[in-house]
C-alpha positions as CSV (number, residue, x, y, z in Angstrom):
1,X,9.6,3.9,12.7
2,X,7.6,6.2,14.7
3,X,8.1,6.5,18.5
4,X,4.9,7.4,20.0
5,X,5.8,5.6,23.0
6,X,5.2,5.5,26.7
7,X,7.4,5.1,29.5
8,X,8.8,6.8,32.3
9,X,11.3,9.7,30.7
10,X,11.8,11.7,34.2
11,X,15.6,10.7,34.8
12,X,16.3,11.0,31.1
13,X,14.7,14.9,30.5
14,X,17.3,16.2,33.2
15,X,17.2,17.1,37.2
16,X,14.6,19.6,37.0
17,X,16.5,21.5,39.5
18,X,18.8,22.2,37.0
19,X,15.9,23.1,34.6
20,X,13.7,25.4,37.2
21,X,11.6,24.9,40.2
22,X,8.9,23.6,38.9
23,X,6.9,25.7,42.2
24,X,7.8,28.7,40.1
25,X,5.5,27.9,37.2
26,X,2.3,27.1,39.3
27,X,0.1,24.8,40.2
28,X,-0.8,22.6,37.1
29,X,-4.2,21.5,39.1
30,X,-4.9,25.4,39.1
31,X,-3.8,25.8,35.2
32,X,-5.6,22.9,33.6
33,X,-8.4,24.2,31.7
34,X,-8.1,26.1,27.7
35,X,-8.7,29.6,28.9
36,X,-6.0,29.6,31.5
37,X,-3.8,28.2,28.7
38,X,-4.4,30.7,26.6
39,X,-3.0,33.2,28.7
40,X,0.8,33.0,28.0
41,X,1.1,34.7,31.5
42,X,0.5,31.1,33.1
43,X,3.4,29.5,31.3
44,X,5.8,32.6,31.9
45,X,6.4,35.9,31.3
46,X,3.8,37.0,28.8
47,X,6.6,39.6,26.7
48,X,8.9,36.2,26.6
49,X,6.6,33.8,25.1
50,X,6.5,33.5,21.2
51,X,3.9,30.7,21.2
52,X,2.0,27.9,23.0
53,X,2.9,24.3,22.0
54,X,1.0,21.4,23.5
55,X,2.3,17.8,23.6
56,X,-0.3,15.3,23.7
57,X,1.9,11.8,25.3
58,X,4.8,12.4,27.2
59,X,6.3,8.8,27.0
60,X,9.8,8.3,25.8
61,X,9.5,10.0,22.9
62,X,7.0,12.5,23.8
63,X,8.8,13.7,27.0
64,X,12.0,14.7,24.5
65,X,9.9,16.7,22.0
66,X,8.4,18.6,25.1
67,X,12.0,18.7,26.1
68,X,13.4,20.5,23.1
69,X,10.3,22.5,22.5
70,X,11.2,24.4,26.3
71,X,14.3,25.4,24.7
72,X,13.2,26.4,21.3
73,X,12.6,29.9,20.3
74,X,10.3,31.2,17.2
75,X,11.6,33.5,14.6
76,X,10.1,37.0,16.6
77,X,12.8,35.5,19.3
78,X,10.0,34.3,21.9
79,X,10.5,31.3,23.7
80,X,7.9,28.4,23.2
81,X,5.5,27.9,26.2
82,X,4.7,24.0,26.5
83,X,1.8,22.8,28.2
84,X,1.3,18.6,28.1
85,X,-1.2,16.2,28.5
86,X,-0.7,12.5,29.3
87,X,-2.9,9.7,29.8
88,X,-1.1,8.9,33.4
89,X,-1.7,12.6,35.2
90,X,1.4,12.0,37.4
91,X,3.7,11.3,34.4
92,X,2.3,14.5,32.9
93,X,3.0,16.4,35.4
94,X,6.8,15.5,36.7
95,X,7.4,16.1,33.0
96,X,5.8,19.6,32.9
97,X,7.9,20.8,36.3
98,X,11.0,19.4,34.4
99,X,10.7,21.7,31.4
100,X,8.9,24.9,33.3
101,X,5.9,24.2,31.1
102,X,2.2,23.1,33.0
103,X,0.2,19.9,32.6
104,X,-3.2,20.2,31.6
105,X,-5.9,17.7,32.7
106,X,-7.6,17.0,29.4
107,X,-6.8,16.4,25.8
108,X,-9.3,19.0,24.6
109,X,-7.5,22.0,27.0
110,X,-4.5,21.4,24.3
111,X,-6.8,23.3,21.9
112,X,-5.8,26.6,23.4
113,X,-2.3,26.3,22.3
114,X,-0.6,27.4,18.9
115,X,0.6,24.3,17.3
116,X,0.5,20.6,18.9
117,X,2.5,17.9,19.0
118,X,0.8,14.2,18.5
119,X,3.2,11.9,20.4
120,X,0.5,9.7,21.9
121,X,-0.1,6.0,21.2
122,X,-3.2,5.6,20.0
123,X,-4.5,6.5,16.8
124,X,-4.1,10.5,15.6
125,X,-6.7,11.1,12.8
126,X,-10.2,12.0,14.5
127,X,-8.5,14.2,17.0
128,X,-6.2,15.8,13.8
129,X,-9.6,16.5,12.7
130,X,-10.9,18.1,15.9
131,X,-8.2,20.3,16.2
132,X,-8.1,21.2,12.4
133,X,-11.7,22.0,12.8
134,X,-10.9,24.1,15.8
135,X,-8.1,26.0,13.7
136,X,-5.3,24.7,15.7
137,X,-2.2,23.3,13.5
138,X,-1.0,19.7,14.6
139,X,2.1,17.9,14.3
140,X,1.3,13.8,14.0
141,X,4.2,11.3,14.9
142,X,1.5,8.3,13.9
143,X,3.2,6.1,10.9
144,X,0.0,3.7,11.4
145,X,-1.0,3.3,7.4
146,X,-4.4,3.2,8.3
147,X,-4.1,6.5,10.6
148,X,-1.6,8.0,7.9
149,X,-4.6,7.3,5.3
150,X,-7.3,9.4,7.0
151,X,-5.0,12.3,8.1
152,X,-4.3,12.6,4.5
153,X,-7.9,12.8,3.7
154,X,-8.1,15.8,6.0
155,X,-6.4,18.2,3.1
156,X,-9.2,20.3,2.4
157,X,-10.4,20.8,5.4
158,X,-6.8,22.0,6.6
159,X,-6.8,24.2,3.6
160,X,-10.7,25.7,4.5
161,X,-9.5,26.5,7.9
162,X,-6.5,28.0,6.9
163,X,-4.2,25.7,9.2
164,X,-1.7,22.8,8.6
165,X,-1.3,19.1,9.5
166,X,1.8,17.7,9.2
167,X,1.9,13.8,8.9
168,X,4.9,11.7,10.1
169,X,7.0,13.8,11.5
170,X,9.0,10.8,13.3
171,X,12.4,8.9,12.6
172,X,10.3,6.8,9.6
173,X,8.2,8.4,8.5
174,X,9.9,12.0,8.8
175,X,13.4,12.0,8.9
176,X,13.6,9.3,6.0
177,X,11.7,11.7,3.7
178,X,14.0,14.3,4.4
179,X,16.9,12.3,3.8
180,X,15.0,11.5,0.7
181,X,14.2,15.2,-0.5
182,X,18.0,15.6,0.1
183,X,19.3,13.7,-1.9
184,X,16.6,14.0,-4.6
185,X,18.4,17.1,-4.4
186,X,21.4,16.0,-6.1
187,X,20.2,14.1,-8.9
188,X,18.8,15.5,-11.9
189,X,15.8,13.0,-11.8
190,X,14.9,10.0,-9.3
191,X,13.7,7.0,-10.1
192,X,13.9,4.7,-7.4
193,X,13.5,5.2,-3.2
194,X,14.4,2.6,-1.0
195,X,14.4,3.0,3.1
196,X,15.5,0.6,5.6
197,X,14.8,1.5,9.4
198,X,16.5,0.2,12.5
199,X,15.3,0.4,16.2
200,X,12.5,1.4,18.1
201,X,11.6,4.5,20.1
202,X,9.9,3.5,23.1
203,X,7.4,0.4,24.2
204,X,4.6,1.5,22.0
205,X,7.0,1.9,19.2
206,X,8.6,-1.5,19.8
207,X,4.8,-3.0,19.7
208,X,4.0,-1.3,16.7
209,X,7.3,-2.4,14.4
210,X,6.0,-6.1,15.9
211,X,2.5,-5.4,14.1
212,X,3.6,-4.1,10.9
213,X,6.0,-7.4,10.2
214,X,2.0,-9.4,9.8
215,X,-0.3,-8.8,7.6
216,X,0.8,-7.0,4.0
217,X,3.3,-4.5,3.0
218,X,2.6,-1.7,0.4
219,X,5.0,-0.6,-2.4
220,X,5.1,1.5,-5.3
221,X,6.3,-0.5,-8.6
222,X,6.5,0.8,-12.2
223,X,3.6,2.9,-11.9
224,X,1.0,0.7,-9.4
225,X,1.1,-0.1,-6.0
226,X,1.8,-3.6,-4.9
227,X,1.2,-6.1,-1.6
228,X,3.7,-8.5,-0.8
229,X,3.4,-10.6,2.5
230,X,5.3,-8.7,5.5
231,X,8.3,-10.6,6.5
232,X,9.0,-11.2,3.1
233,X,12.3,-9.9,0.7
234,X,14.8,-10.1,2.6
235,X,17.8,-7.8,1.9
236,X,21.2,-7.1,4.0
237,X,21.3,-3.2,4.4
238,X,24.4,-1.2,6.0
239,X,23.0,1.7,8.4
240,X,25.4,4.1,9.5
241,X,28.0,3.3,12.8
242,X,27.7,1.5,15.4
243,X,24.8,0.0,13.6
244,X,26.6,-1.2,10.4
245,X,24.6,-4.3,8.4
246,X,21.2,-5.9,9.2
247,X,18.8,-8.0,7.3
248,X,15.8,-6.2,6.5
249,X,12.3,-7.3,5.6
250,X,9.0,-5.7,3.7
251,X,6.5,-4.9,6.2
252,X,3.5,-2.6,6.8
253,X,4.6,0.9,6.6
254,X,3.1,4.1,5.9
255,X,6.8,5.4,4.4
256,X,5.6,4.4,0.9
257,X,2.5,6.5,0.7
258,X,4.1,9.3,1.8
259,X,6.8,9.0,-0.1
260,X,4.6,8.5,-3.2
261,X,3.0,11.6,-2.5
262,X,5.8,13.4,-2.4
263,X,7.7,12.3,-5.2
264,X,4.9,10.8,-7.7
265,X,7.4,11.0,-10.5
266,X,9.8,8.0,-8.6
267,X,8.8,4.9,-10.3
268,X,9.4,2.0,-7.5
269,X,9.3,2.7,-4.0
270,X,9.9,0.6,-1.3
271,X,10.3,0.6,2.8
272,X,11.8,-2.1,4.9
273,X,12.4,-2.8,8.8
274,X,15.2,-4.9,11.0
275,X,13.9,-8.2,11.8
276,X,15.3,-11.7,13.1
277,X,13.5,-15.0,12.5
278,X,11.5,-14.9,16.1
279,X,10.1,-11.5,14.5
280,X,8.7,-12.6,11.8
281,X,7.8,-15.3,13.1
282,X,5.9,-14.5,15.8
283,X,4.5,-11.4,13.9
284,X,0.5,-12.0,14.4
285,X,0.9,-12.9,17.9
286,X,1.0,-10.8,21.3
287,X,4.9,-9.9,21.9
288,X,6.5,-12.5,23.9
289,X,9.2,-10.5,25.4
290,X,8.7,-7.1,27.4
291,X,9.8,-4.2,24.7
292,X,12.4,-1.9,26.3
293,X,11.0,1.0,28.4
294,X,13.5,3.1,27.1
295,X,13.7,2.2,23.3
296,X,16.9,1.6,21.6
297,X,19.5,3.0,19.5
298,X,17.7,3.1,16.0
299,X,19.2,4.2,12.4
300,X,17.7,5.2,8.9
301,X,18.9,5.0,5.7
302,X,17.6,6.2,2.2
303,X,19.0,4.9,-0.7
304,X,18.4,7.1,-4.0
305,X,18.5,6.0,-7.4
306,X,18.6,8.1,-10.6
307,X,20.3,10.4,-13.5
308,X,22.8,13.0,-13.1
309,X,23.2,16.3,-15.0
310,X,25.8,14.7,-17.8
311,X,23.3,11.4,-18.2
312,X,25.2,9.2,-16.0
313,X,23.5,7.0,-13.8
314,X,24.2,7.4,-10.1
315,X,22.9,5.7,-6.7
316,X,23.2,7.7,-3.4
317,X,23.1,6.6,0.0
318,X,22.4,8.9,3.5
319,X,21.4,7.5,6.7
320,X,21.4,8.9,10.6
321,X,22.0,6.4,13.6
322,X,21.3,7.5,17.2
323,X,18.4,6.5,19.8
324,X,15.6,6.0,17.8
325,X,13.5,8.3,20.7
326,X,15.8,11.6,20.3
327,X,15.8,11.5,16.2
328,X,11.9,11.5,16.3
329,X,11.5,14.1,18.6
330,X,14.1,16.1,16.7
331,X,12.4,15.7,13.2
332,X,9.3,16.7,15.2
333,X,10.3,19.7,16.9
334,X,11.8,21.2,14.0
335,X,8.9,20.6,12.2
336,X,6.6,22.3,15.3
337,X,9.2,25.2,15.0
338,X,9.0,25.7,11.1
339,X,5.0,25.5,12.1
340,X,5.1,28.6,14.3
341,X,7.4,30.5,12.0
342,X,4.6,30.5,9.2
343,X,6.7,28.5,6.6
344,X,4.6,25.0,6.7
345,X,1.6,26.3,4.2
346,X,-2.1,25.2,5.3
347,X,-3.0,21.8,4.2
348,X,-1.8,18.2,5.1
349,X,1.9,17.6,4.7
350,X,4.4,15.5,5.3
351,X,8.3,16.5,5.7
352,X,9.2,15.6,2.7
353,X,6.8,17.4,0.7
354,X,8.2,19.7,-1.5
355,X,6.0,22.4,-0.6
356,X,7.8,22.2,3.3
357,X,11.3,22.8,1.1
358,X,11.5,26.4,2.5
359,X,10.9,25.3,6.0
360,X,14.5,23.5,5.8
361,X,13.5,21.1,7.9
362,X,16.2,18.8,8.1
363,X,18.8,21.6,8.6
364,X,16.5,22.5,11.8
365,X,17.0,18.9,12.9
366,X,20.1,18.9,12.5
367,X,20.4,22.0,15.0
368,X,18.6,20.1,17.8
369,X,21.2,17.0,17.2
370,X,20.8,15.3,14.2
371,X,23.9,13.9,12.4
372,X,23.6,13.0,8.6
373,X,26.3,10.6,6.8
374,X,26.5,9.9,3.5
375,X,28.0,7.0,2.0
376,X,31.1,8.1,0.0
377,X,33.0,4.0,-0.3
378,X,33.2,4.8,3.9
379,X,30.6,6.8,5.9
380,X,31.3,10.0,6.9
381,X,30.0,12.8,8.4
382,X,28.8,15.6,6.7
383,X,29.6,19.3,7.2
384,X,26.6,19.9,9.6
């Protein structure tokens, strides 16, 4: 699942004393509108800074892509200048002085920046399309299908303005289709895709995986898409340690469609979530329980079917586990990074895509803490 979540992430960025003084950077108050953005001197040295990045929604997940952003570097060597914007000022703000970045005090100032970053709650496509329209590249951690949908429509216009949009760039969607390129990688054709995902990043996260278990989920079969009631077809998946086996359940996803459209030649395609009884249950109705402020561990896993080079037939299996909050932000940050560095072509992607292969996206998670297993007979971990 996505984590586009909100919460208080102060404690969990680090003591921004051992960050910087956030006094150094300035007054946010004083640096909120797009021209004072645009001038790299307000963020920090102007000769040190290789690009602007905004983060729209610094909640759980949010706070850590700002987070690893402040420590990123582009390919020219210059260190990325962040500038946020949250819905809660105050939130934005302690966030900003924690990463020596600025708060801004509107969504539109994050125009002025380079490339940014989606992480907010709410739905990403008509202010994709404002930025696009604007010229400025954006990174979406939305795995809404109905947000997904439009975002996708937005191709040529991403391609007339010469910029990229970059769809699902989250634990599920995201990392699952670059477990999913991977091991395309090592077959000599695919014909099957099947993810399971575990966990949630944040409280907006947890109240979207409670959504998409009502209603219908989406799958690609033999050439034709499919609706099967959400909370239906039930299967017992193993996810990598400490996770290990949980009964998983169709529900309504965006991970299909994206997966489609990235491997159209893959004839059944199929994405599934964690769920008990009271989940499904309970699926059309308000949450009964408060979600957890600070998400949860969470775990993918991709499992690949297909041919090998001599003919035999071959089924492959990768996953990640970790909090569900620091894989997103991973998977998004290296896909900001590969973004600045001019690899992501204009047009509306998604990781997966093969046309993002060059970016080598998931070896750039994998640098900002992303472990991938495969399963050999007993997970383990592989050489990065």
């Amino acid at each position: 699942m996505s984590s586009t979540a909100s919460g208080d992430p102060a404690a969990e960025i680090g003591n921004a004393a051992e960050i910087g003084n956030a006094a150094e950077i300035g007054n946010a108050a004083e640096i909120g509108n797009a021209a004072e953005i645009g001038n790299a001197a307000e963020i920090g040295n102007a000769a040190e800074i290789g690009a602007i990045i905004g983060v729209a929604g610094v909640g759980v997940t949010g706070s850590r892509v700002a987070s690893l952003l402040a420590k990123c570097t582009a390919a020219n060597g210059g260190r990325f200048g962040v500038a946020v914007y949250d819905a809660d000022p105050a939130l934005a703000r302690r966030v900003a002085g924690m990463i020596r970045g600025v708060a801004v005090d509107s969504f539109e100032d994050l125009a002025a920046a380079d490339v940014v970053a989606f992480c907010q709650p709410h739905g990403h496509a008509a202010r994709a399309k404002e930025f696009i329209e604007a010229g400025v590249a954006v990174v979406s951690l939305s795995d809404e299908p109905d947000d997904v949908d439009r975002m996708l429509e937005l191709d040529s216009l991403a391609v007339t303005q010469g910029t990229a949009l970059v769809v699902g760039a989250a634990m599920s969607p995201g990392l699952s289709g670059l477990l999913a390129r991977h091991l395309a990688g090592e077959l000599a054709s695919m014909e099957e895709l099947h993810v399971a995902v575990h966990g949630t990043g944040g409280p907006s996260c947890a109240k979207r995986h409670h959504r998409a278990l009502a209603g219908w989920a989406l799958g690609w079969h033999d050439g034709e898409w499919i609706e099967r009631p959400c909370g239906s077809g039930r299967e017992l998946c193993w996810f990598p340690e400490p996770m290990g086996a949980h009964d998983c359940y169709r529900a309504g996803l965006s991970a299909p469609t994206l997966l489609h459209r990235a491997f159209p030649s893959v004839g059944r395609i199929s994405a599934r979530i964690t769920a008990t009884r009271r989940d499904r249950l309970t699926g059309w109705l308000p949450m009964l329980t408060p979600p957890h402020r600070g998400g949860n561990i969470g775990a993918v896993r991709v499992e690949a079917r297909g041919a090998l080079a001599d003919g035999g037939r071959s089924t492959l299996i990768a996953g990640v586990a970790g909090r569900a909050a620091e894989l997103a932000s991973a998977v998004c940050a290296a896909t900001v990074q590969a973004v600045v560095d001019h690899v992501v072509p204009p047009g509306v992607h998604s990781p997966a895509d093969e046309a993002l292969v060059p970016a080598d996206l998931l070896y750039r998670a994998t640098r900002l803490g992303v472990v991938v297993q495969e399963f050999t007979g007993v997970a383990r971990a592989t050489s990065w």
